[in-house]
C-alpha positions in Angstrom: -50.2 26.2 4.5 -51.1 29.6 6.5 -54.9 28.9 7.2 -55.5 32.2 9.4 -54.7 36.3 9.7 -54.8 35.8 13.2 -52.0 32.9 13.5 -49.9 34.6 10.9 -50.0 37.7 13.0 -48.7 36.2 16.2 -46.2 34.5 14.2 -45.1 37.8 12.0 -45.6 40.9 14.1 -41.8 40.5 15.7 -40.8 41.4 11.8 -42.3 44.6 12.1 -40.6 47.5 13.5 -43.2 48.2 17.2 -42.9 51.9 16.2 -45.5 51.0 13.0 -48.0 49.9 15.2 -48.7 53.2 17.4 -51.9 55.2 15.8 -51.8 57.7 13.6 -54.6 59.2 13.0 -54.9 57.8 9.4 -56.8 55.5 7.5 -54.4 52.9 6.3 -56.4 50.3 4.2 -56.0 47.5 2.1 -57.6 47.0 -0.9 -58.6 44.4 -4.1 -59.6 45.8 -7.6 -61.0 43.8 -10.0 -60.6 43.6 -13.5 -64.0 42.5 -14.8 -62.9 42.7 -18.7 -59.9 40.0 -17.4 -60.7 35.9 -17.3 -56.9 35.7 -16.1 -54.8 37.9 -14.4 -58.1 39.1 -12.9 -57.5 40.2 -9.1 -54.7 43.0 -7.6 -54.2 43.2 -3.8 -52.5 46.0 -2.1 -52.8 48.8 0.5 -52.4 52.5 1.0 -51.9 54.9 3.4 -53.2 58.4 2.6 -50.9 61.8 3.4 -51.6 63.3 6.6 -52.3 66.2 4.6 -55.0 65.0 2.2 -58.4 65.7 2.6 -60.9 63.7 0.9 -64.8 61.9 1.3 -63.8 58.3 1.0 -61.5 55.9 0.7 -62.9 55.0 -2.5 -62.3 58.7 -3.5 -59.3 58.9 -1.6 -58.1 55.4 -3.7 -58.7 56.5 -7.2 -56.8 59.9 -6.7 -53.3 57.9 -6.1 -50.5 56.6 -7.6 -50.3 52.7 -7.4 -48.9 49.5 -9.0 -52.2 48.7 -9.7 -52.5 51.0 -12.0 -49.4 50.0 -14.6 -52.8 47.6 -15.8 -54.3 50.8 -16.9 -56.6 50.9 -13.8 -58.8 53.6 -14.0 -62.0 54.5 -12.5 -64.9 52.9 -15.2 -67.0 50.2 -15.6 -64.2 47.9 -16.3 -63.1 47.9 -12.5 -64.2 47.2 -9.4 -62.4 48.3 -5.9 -63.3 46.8 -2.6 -61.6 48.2 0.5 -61.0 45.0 2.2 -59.8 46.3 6.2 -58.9 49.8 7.4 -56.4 49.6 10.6 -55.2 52.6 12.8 -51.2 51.9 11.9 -49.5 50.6 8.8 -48.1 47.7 10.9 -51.3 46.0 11.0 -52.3 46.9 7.3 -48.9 45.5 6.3 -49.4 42.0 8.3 -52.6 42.0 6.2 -51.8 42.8 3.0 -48.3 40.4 3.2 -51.1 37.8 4.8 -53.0 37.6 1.6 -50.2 37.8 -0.7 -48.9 34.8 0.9 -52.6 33.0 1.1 -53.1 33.2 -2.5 -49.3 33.3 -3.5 -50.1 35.9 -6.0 -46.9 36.5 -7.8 -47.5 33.5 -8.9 -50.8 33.2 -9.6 -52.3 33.8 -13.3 -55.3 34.9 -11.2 -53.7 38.1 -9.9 -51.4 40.7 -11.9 -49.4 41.4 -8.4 -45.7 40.9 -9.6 -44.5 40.4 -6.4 -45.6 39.1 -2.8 -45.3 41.5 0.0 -43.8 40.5 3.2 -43.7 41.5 6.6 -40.2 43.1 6.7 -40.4 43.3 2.3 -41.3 42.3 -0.7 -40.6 38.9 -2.3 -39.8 39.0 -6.1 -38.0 35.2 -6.4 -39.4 34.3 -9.8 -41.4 36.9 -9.8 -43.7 37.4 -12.7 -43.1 39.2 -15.7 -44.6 41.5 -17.5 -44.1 41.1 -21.1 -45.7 41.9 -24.4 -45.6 39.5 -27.5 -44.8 41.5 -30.3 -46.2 38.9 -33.1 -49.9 38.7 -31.2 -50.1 42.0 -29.9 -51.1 40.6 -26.4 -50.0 41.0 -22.9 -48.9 38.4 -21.3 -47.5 37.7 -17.6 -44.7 34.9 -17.3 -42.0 33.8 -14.9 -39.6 33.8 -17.9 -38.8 36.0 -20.2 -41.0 35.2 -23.9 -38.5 35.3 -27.0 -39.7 38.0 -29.1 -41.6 39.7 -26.6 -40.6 43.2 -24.5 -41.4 44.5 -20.8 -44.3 46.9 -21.2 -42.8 49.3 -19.3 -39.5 49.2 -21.6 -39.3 53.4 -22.5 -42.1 54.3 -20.9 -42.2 58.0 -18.7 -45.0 59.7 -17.0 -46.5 63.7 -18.2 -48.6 65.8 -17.1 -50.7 66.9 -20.6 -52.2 70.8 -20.6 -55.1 69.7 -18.5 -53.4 68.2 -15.5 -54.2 64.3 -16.5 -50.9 62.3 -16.0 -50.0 60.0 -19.4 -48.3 56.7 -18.8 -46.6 57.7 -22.5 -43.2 55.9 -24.9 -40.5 58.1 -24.4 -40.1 58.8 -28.4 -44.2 59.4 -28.3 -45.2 62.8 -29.5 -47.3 63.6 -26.2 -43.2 63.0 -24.1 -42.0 65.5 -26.8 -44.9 67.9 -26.3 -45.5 67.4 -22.3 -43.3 67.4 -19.5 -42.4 65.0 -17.1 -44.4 64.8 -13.9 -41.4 65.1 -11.9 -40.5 68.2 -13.9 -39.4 71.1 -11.7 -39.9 69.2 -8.8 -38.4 68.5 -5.6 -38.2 66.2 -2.9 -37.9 67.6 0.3 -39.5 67.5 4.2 -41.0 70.2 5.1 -41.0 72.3 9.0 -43.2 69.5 10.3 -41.3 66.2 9.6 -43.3 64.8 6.3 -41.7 63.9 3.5 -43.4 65.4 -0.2 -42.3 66.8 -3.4 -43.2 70.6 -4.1 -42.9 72.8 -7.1 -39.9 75.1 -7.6 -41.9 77.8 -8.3 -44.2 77.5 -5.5 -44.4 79.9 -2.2 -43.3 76.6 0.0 -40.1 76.2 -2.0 -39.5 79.7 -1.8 -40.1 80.1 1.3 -37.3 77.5 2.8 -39.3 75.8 5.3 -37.8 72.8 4.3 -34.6 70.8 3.9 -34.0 68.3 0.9 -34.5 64.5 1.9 -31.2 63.5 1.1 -29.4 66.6 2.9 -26.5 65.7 4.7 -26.6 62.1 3.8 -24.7 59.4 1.7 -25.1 56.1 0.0 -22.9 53.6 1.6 -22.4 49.6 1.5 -22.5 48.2 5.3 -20.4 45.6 7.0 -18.3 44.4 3.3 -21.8 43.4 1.8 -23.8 44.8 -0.9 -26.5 45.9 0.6 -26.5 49.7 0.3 -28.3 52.1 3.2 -28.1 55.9 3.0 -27.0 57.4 6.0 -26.3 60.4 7.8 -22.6 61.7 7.3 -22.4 62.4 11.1 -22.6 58.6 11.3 -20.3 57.7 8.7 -17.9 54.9 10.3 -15.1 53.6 8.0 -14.7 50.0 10.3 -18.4 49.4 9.2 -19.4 51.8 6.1 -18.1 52.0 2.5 -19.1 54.8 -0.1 -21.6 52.9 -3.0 -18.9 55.1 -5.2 -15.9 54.6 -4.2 -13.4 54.0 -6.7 -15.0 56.2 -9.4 -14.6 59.7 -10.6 -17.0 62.3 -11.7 -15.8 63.8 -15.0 -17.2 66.0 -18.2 -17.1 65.4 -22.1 -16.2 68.1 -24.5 -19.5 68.6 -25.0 -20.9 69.0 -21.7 -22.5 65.5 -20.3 -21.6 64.5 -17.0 -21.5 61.0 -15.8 -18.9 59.0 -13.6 -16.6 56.2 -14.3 -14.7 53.9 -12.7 -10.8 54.4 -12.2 -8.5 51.8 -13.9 -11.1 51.6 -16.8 -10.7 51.8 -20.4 -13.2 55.0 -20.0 -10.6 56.4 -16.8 -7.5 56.3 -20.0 -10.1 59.2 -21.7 -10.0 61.0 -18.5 -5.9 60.9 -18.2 -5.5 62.0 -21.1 -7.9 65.2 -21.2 -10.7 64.1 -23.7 -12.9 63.9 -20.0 -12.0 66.7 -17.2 -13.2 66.6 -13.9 -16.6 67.9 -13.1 -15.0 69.8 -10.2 -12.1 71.2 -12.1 -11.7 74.9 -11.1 -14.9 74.9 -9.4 -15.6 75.9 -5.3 -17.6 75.3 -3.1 -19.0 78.9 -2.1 -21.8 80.4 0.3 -23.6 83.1 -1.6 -25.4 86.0 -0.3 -28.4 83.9 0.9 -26.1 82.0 2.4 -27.2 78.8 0.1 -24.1 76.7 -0.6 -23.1 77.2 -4.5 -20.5 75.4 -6.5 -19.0 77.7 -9.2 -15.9 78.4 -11.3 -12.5 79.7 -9.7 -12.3 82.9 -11.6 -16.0 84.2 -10.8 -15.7 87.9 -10.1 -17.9 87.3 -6.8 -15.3 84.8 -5.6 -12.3 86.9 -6.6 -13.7 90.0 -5.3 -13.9 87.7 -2.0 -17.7 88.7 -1.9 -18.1 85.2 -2.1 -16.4 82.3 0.9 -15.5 78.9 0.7 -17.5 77.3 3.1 -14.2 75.7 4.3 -12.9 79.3 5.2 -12.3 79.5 9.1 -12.5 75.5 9.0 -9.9 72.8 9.7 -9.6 69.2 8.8 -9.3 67.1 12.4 -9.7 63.5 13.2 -12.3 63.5 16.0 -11.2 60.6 18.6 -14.2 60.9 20.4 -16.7 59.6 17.2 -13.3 58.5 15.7 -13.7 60.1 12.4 -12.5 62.7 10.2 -14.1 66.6 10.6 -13.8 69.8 9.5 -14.7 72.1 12.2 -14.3 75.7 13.2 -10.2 76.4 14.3 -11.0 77.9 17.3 -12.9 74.4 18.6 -10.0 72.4 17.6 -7.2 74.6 19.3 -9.9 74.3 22.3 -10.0 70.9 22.5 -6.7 69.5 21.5 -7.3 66.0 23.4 -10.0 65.5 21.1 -9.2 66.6 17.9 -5.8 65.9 16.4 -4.4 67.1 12.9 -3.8 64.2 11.0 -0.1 64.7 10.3 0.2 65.6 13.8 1.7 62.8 16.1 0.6 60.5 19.0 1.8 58.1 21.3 0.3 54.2 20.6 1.1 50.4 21.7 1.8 47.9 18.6 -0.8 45.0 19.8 1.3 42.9 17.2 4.8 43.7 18.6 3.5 44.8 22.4 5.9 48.1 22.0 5.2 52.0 22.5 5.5 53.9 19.4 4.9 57.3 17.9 3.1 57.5 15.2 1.2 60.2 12.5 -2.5 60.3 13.5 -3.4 59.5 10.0 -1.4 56.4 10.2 -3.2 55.4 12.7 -6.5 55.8 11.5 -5.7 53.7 8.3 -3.9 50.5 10.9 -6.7 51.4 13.5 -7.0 48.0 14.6 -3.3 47.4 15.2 -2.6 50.2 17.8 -4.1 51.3 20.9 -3.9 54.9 22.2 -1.5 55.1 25.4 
């Protein structure tokens, strides 16, 4: 039974990244509201950490003006609720040991006290039988389970997020007249960091994203599976490693209906037969990869005047493929660097000279060879 903060801080703070504990400058704080309307699922603990951007008065202000889990129960700032900011700490490593301290004092994803549908943890969030959400269709009343209620559906089942004509967001059904008539909050937006390091979403048609002062947050990074599990971590391509890293979609194919829709499947499917036989097309058939006159990199079609005309250039053009020895992966880099450097860069069907660890012989081998069989040869 944890009895104190203070013990479950010594024991916890080695989950916690030391980075997280350095201050700031910001308020992080963790919080309680309280639905007084509620005789069960009455309390909701959780924590925030406001922008460094954001200006505001209070906490209290600063806590009704964001987005929060709390609010799927329709929190909103009446008479209904009360807030009570709990503790305010100079780091989020401290505010996390305290919210995850709570969580696991009161056990409140498992509590019909609180509406928390999960307990936070040091280095996560525990949702092991997890409560539910559901609503029972016959009784018209909400209802929070560990199991799933025959005849009952997950509140949030079609449910999407607008902005009406007066900047109020609308928690709406997706078939609802207000989704037809609204648009999404996320509508014509971006996520991006901008020139000094923070992460944020900004308008399309605003002067930042105009501007360029910024680079998307997924720029130059893929998904990938580590170490054979299925854990999935997106990384930067520079530190792709095949002995460690495997793309989330490999084995699938990104293809185009007749009428337009693009999606991917998976090769050796019933769906991949459509795609052999031309009912799908590749989503990159005929296309090329271009920079434009802004030097922004454009994918477009093969016979587009700009490209034919040559005003347009692969962004390949100049490059070559190598197999860098010193990273020990593939690259496309300039030609020059890779006639410069030919101990370090190889062309994969060029050859090298290698010792079979199995047979304990010199051989000469295709540099691609040897990449796939890495771990059977060792360069000589």
């Amino acid at each position: 039974m944890i009895k104190s903060f203070k013990k479950y801080k010594i024991e916890n703070t080695n989950k916690i990244k030391s980075g997280n504990f350095e201050n700031d400058g910001r308020e992080h704080y963790v919080y309680r509201v309280t639905d007084l309307s509620r005789v069960k699922e009455k309390y909701y603990y959780g924590s925030h950490t406001p922008p460094k951007t954001k200006k505001y008065n209070s906490l209290v202000e600063e806590f009704w003006s964001y987005g929060t889990s709390s609010k799927r129960n329709n929190v909103t700032e009446s008479s209904n609720f009360k807030l009570k900011i709990l503790k305010v700490f100079n780091n989020s490593g401290e505010k996390i040991l305290y919210e995850s301290f709570l969580h696991q004092y009161f056990n409140v994803k498992n509590n019909n006290m609180f509406w928390n549908a999960s307990n936070q943890k040091p280095n996560g969030f525990n949702t092991t039988n997890q409560k539910g959400t559901f609503v029972v269709l016959k009784d018209n009343q909400r209802i929070n389970t560990k199991h799933k209620i025959e005849g009952s559906v997950s509140i949030n089942k079609g449910m999407v997020s607008v902005l009406n004509n007066s900047g109020d967001t609308l928690y709406v059904h997706k078939n609802s007249q207000e989704a037809k008539e609204y648009k999404s909050v996320t509508y014509n937006k971006v996520n991006v960091i901008d020139k000094n390091g923070i992460s944020k979403q900004i308008d399309k048609n605003s002067t930042e994203y105009k501007e360029k002062e910024w680079v998307g947050v997924h720029k130059n990074k893929i998904s990938c599976y580590i170490n054979g599990t299925k854990k999935v971590k997106l990384i930067n391509k520079e530190d792709f490693n095949p002995k460690i890293h495997k793309f989330v979609l490999e084995g699938y194919i990104s293809v185009e209906d007749s009428e337009g829709n693009k999606f991917s499947i998976i090769k050796d499917s019933k769906e991949y037969s459509k795609f052999l036989s031309v009912e799908y097309k590749s989503i990159h058939k005929n296309k090329v990869n271009v920079f434009d006159n802004n030097g922004n990199i454009i994918k477009i079609d093969k016979q587009n005047p700009k490209f034919l005309s040559g005003e347009y250039k692969t962004i390949n053009k100049g490059k070559s493929l190598v197999y860098d020895f010193t990273l020990e992966k593939y690259r496309k880099i300039n030609k020059d660097a890779a006639s410069n450097n030919k101990l370090r860069y190889k062309n994969p069907n060029s050859h090298i000279f290698v010792k079979n660890k199995k047979t304990n012989t010199n051989e000469k081998i295709k540099v691609c060879f040897y990449v796939k069989n890495i771990n059977n040869y060792e360069i000589i």
